[in-house]
PDB file of N, H, CA, C and O in Angstrom:
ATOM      1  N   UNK A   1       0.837  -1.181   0.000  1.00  0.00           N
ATOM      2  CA  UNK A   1       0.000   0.000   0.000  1.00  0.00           C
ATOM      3  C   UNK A   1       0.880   1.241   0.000  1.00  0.00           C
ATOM      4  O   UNK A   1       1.893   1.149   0.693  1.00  0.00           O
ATOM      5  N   UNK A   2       0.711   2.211  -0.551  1.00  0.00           N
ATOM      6  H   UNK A   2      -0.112   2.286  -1.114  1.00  0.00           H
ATOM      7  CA  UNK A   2       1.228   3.498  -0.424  1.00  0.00           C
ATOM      8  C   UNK A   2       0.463   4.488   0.525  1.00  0.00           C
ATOM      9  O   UNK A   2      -0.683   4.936   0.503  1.00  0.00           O
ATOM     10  N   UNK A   3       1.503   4.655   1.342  1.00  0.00           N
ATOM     11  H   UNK A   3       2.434   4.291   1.360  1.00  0.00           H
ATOM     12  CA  UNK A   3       1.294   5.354   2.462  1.00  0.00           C
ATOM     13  C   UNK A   3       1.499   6.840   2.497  1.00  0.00           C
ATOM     14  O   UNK A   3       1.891   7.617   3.367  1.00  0.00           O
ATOM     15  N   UNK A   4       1.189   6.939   1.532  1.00  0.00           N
ATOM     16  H   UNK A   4       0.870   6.307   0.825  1.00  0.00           H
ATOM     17  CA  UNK A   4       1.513   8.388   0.678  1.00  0.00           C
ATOM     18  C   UNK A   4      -0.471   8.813   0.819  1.00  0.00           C
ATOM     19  O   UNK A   4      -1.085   9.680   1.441  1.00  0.00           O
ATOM     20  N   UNK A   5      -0.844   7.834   0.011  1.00  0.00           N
ATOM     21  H   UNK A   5      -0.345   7.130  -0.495  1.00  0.00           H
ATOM     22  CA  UNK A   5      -2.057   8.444  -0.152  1.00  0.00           C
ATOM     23  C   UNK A   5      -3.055   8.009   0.648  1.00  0.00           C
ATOM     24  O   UNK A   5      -4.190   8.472   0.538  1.00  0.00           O
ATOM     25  N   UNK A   6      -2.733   7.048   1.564  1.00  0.00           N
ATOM     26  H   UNK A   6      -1.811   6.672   1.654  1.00  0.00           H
ATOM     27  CA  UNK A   6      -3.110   7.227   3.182  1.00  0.00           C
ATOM     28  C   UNK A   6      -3.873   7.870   3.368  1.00  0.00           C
ATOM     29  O   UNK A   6      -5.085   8.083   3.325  1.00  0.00           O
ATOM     30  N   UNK A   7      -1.932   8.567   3.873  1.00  0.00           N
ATOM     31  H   UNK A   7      -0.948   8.394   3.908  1.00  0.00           H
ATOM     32  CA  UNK A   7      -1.861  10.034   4.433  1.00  0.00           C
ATOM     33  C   UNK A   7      -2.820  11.119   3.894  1.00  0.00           C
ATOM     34  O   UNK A   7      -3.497  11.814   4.651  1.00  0.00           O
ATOM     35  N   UNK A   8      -2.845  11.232   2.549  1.00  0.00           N
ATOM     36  H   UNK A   8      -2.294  10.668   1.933  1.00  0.00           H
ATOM     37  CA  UNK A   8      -3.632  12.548   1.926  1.00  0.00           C
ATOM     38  C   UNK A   8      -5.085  12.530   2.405  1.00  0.00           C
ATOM     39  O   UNK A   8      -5.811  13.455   2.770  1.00  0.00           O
ATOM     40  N   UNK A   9      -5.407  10.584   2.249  1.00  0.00           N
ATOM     41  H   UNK A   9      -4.817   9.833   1.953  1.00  0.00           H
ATOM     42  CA  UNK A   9      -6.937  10.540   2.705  1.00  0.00           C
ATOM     43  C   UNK A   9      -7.415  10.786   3.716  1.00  0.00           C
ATOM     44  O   UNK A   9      -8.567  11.165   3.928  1.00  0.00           O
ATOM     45  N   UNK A  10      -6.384  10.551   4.618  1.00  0.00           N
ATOM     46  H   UNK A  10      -5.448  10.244   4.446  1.00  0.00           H
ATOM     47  CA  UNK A  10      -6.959  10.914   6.561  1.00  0.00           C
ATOM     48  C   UNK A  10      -6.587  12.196   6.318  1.00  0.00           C
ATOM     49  O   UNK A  10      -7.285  12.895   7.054  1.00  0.00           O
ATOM     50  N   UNK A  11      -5.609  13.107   5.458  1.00  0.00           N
ATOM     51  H   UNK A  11      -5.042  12.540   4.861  1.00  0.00           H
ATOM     52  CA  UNK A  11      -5.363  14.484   5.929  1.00  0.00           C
ATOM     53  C   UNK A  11      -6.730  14.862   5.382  1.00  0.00           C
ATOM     54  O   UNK A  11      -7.226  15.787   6.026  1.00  0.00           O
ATOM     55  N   UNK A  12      -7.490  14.414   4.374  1.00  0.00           N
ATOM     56  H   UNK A  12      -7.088  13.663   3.851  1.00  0.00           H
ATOM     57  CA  UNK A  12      -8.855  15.095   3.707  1.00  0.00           C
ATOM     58  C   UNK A  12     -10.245  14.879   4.872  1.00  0.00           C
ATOM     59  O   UNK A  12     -11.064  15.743   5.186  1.00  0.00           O
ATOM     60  N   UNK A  13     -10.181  13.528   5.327  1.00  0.00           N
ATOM     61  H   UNK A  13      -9.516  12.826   5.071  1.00  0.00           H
ATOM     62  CA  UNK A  13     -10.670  13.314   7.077  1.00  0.00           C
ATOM     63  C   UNK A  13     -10.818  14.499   7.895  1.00  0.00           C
ATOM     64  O   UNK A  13     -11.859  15.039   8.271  1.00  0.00           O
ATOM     65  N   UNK A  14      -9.333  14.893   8.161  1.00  0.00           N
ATOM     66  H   UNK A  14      -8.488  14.455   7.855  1.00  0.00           H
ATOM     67  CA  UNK A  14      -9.258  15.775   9.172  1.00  0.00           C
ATOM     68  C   UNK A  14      -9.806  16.854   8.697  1.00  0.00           C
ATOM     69  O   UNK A  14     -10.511  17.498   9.474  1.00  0.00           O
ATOM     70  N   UNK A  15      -9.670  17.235   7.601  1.00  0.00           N
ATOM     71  H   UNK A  15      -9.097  16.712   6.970  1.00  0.00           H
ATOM     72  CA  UNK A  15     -10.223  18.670   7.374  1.00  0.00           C
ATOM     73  C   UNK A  15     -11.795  18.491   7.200  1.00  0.00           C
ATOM     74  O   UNK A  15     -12.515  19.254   7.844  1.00  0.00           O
ATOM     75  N   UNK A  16     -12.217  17.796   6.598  1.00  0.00           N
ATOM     76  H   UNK A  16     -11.632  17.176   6.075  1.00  0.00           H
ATOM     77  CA  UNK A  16     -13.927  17.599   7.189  1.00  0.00           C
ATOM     78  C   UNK A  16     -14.397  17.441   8.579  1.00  0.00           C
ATOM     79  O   UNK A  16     -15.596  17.537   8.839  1.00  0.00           O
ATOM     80  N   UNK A  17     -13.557  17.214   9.436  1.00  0.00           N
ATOM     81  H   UNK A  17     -12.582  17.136   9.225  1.00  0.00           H
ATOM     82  CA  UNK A  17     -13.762  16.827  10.606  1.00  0.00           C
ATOM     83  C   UNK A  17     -13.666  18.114  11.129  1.00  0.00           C
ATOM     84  O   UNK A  17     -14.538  18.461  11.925  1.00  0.00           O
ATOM     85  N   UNK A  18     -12.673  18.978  10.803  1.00  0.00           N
ATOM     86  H   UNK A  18     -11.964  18.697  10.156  1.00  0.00           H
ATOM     87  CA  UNK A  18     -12.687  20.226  11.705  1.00  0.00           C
ATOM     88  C   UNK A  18     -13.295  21.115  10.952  1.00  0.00           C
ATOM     89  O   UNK A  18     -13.518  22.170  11.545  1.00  0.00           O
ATOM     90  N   UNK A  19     -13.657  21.068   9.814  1.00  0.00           N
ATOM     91  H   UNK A  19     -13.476  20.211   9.332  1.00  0.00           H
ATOM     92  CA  UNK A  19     -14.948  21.765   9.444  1.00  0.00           C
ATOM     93  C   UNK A  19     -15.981  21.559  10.251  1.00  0.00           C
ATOM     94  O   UNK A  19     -16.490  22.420  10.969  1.00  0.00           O
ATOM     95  N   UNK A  20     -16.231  20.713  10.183  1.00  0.00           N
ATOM     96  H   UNK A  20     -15.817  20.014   9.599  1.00  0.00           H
ATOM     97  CA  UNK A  20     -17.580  19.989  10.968  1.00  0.00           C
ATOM     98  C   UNK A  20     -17.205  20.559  12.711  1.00  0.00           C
ATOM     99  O   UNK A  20     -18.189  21.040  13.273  1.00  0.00           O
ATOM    100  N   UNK A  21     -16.557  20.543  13.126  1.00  0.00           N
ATOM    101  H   UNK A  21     -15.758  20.152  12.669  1.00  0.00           H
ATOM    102  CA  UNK A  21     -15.976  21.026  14.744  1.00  0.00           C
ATOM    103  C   UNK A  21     -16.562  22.417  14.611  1.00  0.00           C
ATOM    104  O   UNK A  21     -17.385  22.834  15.426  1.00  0.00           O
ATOM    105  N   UNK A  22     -16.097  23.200  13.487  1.00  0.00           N
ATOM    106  H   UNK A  22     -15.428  22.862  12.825  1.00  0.00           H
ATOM    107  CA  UNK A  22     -16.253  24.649  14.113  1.00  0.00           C
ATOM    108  C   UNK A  22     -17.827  25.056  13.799  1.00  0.00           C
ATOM    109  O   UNK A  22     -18.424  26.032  14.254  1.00  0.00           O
ATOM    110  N   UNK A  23     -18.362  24.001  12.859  1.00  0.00           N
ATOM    111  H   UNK A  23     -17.878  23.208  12.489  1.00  0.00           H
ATOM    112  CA  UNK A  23     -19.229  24.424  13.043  1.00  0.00           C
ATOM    113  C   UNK A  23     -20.674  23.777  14.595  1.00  0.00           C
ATOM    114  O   UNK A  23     -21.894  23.924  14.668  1.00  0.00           O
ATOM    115  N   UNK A  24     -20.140  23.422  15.081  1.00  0.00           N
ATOM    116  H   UNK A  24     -19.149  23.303  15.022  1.00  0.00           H
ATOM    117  CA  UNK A  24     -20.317  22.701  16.500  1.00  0.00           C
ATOM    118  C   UNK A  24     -19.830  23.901  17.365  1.00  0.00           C
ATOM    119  O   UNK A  24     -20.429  24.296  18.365  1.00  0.00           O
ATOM    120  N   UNK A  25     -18.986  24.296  17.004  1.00  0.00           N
ATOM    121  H   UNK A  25     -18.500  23.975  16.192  1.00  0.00           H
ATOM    122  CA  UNK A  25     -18.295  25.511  17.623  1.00  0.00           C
ATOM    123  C   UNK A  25     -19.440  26.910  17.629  1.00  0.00           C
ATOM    124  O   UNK A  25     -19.896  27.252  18.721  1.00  0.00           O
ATOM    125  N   UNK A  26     -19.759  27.490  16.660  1.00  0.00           N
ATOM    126  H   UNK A  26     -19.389  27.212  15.773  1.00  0.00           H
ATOM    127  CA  UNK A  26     -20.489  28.006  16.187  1.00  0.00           C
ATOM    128  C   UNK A  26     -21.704  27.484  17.225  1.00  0.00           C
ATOM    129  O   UNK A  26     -21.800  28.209  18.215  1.00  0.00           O
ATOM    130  N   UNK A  27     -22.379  26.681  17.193  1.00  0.00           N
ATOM    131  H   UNK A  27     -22.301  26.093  16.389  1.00  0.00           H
ATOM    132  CA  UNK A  27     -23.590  26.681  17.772  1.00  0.00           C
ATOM    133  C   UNK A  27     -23.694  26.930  19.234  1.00  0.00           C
ATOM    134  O   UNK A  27     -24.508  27.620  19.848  1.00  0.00           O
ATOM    135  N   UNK A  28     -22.395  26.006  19.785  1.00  0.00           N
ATOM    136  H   UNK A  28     -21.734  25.446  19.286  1.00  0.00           H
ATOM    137  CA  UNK A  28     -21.960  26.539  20.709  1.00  0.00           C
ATOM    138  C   UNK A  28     -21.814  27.943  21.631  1.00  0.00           C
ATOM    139  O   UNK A  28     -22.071  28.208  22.805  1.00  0.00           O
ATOM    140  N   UNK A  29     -21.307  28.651  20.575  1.00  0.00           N
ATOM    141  H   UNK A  29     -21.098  28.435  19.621  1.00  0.00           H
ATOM    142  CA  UNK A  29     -21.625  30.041  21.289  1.00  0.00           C
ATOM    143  C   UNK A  29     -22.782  30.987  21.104  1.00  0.00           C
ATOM    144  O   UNK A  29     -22.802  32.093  21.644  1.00  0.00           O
ATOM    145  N   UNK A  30     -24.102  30.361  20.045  1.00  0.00           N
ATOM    146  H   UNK A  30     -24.085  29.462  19.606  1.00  0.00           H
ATOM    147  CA  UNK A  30     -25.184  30.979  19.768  1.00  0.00           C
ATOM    148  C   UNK A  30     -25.928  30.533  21.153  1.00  0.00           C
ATOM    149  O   UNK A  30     -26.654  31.355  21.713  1.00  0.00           O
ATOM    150  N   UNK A  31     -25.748  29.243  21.697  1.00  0.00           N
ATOM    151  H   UNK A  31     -25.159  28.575  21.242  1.00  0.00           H
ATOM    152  CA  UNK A  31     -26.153  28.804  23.133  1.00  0.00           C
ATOM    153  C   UNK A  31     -25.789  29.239  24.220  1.00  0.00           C
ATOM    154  O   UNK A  31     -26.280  29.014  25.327  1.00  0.00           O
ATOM    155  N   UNK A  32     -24.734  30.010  23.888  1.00  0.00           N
ATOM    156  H   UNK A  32     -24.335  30.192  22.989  1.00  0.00           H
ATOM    157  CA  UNK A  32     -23.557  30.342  25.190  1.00  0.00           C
ATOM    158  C   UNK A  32     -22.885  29.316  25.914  1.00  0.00           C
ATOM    159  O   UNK A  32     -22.741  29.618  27.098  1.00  0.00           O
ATOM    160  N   UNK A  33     -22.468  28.303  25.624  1.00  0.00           N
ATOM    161  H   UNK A  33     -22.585  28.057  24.662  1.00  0.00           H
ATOM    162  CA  UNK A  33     -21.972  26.942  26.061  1.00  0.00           C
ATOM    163  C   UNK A  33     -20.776  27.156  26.289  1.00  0.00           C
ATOM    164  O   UNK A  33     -20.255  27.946  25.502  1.00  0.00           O
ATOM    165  N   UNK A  34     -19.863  26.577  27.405  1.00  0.00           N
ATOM    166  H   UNK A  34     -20.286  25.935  28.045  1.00  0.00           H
ATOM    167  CA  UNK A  34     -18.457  26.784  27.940  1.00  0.00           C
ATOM    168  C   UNK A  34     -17.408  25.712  27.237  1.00  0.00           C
ATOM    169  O   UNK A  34     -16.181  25.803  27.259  1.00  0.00           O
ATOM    170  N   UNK A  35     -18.130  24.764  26.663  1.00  0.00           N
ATOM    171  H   UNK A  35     -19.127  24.690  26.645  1.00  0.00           H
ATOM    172  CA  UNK A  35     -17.632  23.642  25.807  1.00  0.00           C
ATOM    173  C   UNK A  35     -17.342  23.820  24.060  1.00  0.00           C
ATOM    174  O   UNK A  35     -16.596  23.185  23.314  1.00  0.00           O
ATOM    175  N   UNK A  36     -17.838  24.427  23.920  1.00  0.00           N
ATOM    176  H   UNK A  36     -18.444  24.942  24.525  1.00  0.00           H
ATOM    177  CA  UNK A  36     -18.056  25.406  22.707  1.00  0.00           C
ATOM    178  C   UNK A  36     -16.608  25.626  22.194  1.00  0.00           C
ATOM    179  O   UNK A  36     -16.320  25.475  21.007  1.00  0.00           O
ATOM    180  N   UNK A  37     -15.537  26.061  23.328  1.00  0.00           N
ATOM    181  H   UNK A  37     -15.771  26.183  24.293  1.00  0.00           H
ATOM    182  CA  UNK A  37     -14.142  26.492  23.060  1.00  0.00           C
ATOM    183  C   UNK A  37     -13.276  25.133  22.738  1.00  0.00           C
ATOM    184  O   UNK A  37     -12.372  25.118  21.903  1.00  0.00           O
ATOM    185  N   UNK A  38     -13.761  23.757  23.677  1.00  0.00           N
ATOM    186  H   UNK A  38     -14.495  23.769  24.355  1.00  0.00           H
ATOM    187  CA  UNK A  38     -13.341  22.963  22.995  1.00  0.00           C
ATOM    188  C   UNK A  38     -13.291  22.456  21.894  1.00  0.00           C
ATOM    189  O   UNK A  38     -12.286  22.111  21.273  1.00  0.00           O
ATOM    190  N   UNK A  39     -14.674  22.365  21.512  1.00  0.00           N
ATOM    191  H   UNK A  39     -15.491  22.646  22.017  1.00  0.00           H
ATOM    192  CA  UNK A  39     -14.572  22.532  19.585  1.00  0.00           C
ATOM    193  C   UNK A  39     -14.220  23.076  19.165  1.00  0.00           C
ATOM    194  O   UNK A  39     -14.072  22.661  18.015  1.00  0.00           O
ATOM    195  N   UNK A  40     -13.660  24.514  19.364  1.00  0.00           N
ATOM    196  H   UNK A  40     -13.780  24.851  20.298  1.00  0.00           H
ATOM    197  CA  UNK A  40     -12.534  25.149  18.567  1.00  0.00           C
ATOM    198  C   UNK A  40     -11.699  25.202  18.511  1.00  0.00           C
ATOM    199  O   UNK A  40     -11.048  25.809  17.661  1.00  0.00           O
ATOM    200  N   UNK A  41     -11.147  24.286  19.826  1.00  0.00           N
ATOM    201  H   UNK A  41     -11.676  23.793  20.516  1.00  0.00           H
ATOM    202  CA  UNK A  41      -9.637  23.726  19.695  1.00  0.00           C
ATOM    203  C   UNK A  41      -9.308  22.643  19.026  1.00  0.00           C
ATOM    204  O   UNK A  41      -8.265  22.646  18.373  1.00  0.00           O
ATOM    205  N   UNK A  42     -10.165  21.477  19.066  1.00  0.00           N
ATOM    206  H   UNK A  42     -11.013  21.475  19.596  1.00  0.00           H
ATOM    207  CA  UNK A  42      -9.878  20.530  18.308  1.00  0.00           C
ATOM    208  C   UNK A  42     -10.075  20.829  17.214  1.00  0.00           C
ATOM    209  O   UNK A  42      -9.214  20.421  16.435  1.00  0.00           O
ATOM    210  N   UNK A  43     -11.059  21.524  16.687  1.00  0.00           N
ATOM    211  H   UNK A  43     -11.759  21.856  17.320  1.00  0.00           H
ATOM    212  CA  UNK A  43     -11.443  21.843  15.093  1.00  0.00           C
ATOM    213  C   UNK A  43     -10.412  22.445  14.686  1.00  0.00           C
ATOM    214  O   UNK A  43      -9.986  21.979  13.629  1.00  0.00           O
ATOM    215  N   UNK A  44      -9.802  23.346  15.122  1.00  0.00           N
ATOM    216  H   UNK A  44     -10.148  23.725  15.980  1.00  0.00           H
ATOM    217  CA  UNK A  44      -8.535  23.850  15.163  1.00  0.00           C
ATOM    218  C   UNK A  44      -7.040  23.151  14.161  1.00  0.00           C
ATOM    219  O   UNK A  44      -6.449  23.419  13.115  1.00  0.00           O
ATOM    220  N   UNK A  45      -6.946  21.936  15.498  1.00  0.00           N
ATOM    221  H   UNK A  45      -7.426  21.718  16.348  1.00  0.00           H
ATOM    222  CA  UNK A  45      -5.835  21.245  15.528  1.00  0.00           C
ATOM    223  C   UNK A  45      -6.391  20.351  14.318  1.00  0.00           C
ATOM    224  O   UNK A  45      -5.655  20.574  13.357  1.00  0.00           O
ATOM    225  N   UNK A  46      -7.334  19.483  13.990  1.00  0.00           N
ATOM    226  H   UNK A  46      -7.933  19.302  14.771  1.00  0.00           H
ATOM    227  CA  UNK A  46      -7.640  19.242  12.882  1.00  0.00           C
ATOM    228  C   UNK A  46      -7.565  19.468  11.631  1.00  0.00           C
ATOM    229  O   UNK A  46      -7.673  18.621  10.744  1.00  0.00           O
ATOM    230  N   UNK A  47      -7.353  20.760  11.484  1.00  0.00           N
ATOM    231  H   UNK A  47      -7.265  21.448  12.205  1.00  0.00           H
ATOM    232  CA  UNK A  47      -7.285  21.635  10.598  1.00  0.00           C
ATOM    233  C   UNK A  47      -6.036  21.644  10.437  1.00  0.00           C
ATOM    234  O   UNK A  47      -5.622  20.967   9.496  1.00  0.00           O
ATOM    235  N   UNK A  48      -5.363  22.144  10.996  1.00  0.00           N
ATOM    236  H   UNK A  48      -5.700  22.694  11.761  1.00  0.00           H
ATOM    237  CA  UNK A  48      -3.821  22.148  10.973  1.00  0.00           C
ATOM    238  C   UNK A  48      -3.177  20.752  10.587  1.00  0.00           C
ATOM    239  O   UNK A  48      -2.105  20.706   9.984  1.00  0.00           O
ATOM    240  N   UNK A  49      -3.755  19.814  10.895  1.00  0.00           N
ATOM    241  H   UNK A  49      -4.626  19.851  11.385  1.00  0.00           H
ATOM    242  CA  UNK A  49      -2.700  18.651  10.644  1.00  0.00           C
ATOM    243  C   UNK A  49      -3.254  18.067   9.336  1.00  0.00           C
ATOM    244  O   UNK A  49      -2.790  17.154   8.654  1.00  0.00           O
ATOM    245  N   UNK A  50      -4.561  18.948   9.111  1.00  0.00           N
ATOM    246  H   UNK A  50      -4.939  19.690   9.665  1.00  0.00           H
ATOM    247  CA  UNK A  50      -5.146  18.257   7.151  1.00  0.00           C
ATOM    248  C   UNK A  50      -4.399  18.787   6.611  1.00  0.00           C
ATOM    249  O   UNK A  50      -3.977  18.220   5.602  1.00  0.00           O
ATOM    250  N   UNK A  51      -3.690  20.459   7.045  1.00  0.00           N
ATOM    251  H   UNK A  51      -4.033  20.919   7.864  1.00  0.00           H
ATOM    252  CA  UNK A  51      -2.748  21.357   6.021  1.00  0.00           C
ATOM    253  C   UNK A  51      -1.350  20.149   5.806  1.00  0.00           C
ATOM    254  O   UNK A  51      -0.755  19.801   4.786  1.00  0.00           O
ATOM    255  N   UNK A  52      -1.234  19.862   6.834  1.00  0.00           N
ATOM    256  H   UNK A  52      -1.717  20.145   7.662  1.00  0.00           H
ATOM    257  CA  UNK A  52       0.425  18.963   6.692  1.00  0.00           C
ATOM    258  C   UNK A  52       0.420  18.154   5.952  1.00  0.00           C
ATOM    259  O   UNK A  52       1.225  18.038   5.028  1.00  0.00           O
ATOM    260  N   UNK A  53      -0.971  17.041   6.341  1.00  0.00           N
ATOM    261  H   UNK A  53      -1.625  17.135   7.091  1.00  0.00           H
ATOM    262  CA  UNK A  53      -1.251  15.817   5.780  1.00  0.00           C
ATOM    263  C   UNK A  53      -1.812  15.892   4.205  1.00  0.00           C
ATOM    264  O   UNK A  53      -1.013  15.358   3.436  1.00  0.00           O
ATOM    265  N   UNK A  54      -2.889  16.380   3.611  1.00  0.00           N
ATOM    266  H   UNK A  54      -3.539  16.814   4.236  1.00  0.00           H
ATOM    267  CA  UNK A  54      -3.317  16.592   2.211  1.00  0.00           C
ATOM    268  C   UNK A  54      -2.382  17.569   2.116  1.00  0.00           C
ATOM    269  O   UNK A  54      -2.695  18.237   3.102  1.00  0.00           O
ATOM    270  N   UNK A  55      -1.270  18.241   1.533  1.00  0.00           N
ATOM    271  H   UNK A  55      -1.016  17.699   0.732  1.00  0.00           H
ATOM    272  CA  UNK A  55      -0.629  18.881   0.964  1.00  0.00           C
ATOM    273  C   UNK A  55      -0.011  17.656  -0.293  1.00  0.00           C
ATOM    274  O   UNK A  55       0.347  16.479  -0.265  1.00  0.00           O
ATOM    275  N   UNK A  56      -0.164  18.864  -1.456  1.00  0.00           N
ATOM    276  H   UNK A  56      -0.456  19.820  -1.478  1.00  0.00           H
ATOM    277  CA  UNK A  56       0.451  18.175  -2.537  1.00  0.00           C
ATOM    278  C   UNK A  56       1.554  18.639  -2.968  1.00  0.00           C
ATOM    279  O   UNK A  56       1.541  19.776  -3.439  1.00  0.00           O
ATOM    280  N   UNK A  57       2.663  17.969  -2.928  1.00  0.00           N
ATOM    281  H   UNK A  57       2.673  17.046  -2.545  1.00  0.00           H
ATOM    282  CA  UNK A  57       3.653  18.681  -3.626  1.00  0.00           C
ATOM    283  C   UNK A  57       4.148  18.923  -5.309  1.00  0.00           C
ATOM    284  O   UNK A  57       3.902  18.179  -6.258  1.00  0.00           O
ATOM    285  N   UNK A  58       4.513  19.535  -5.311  1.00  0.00           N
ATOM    286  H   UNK A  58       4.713  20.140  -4.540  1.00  0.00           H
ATOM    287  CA  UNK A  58       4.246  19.968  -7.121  1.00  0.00           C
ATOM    288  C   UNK A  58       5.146  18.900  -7.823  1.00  0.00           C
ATOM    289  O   UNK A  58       4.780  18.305  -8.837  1.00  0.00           O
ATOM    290  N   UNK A  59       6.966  18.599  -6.895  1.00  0.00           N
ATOM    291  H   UNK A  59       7.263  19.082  -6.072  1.00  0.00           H
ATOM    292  CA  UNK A  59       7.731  17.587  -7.486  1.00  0.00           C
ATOM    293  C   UNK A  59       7.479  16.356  -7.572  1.00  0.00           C
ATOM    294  O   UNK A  59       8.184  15.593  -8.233  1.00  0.00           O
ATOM    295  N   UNK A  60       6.265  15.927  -6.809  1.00  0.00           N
ATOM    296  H   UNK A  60       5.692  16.547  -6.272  1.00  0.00           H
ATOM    297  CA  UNK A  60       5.650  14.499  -6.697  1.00  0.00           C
ATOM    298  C   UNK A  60       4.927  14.087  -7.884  1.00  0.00           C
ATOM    299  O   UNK A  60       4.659  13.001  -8.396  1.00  0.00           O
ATOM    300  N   UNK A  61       4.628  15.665  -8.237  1.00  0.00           N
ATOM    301  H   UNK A  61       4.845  16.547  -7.821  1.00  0.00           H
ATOM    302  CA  UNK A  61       3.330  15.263  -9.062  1.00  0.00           C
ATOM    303  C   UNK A  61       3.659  14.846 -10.664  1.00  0.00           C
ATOM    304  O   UNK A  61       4.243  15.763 -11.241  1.00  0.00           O
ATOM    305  N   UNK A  62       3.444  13.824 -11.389  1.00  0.00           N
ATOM    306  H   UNK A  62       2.970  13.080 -10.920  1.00  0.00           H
ATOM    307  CA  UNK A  62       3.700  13.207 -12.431  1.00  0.00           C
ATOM    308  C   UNK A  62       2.832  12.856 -13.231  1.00  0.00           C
ATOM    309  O   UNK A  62       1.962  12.099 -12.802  1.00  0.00           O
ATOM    310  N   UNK A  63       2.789  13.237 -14.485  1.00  0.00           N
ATOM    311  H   UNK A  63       3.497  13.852 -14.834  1.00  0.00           H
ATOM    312  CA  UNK A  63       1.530  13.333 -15.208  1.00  0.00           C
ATOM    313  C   UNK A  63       1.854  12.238 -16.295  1.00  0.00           C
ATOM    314  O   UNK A  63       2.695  12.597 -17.120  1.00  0.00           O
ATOM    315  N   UNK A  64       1.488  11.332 -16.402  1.00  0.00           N
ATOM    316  H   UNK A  64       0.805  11.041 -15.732  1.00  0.00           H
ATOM    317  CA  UNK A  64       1.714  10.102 -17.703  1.00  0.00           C
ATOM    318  C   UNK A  64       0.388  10.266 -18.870  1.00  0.00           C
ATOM    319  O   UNK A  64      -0.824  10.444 -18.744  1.00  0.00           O
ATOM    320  N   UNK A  65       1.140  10.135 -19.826  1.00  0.00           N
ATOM    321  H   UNK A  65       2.124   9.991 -19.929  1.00  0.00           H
ATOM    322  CA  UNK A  65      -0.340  10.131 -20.881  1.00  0.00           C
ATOM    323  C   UNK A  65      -0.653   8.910 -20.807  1.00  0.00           C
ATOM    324  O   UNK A  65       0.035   7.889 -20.807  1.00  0.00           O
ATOM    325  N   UNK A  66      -2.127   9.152 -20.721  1.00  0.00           N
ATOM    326  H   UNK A  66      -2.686   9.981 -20.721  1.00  0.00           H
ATOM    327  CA  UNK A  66      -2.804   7.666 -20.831  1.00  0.00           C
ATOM    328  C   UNK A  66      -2.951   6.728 -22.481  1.00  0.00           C
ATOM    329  O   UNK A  66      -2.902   7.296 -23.572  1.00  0.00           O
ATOM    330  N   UNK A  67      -3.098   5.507 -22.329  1.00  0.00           N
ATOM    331  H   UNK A  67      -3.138   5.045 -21.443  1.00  0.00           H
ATOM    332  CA  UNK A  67      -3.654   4.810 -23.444  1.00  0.00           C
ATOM    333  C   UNK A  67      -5.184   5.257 -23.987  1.00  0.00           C
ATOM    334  O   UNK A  67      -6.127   5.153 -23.203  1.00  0.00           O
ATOM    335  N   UNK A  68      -5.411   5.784 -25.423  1.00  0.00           N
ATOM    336  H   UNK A  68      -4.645   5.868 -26.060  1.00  0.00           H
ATOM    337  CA  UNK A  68      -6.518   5.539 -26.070  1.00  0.00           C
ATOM    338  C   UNK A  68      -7.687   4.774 -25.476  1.00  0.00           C
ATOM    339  O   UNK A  68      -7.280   3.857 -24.762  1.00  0.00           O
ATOM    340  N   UNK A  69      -8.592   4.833 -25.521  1.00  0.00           N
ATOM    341  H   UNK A  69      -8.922   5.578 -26.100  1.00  0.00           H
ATOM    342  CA  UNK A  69      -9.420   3.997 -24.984  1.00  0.00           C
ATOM    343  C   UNK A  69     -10.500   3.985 -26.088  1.00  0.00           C
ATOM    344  O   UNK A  69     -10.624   4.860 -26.945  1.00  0.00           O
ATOM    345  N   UNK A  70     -11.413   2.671 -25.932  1.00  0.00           N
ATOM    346  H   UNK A  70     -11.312   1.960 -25.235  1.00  0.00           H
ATOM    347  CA  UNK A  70     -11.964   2.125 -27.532  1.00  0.00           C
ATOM    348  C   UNK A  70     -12.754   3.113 -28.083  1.00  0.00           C
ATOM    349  O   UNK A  70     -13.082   3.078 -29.269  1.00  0.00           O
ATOM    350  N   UNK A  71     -13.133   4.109 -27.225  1.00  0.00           N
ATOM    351  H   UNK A  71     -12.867   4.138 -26.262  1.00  0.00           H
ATOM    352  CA  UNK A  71     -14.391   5.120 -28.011  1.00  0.00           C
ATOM    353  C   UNK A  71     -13.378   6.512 -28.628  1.00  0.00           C
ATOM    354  O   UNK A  71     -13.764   7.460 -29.312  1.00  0.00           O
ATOM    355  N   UNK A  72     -11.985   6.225 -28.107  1.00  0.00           N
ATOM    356  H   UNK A  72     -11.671   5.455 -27.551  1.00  0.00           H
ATOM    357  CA  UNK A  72     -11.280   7.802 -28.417  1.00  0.00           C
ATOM    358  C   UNK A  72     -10.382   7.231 -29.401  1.00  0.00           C
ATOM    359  O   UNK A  72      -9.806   6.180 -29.120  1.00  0.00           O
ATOM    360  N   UNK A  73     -10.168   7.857 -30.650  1.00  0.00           N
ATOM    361  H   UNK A  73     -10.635   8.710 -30.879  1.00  0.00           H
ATOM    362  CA  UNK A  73      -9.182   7.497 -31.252  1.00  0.00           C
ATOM    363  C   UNK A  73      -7.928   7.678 -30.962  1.00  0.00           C
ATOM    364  O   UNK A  73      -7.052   7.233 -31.704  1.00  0.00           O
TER     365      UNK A  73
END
């Protein structure tokens, strides 16, 4: 397995996940809730480690032409 793209998939995880946090976060303080700040820490840190994890690097990236396929000449 390549642990390359894993990585990208849990880093794409995390960033839905701390999307999803702040907006938990968000409701949180429309309630006035003291817990509220915790979802914005984890949503936070979530966030931050999708930036590390889904990052693409440009030298990785390798573009091969594909084979024809029966409907394309």
């Amino acid at each position: 397995m390549n642990m390359r793209i894993i990585i990208y998939f849990l880093g794409l995880v995390l960033r839905w996940e701390g999307l999803f946090m702040l907006c938990s976060f968000l409701c949180g303080m429309i309630y006035r809730e003291t817990s509220g700040y915790w979802f914005l820490l984890i949503g936070g840190l979530c966030l931050l480690a999708s930036f590390f994890a889904a990052r693409k690097s440009l030298q990785t990236r390798r573009f091969t032409p594909r084979r024809a396929s029966w409907w394309f000449p």
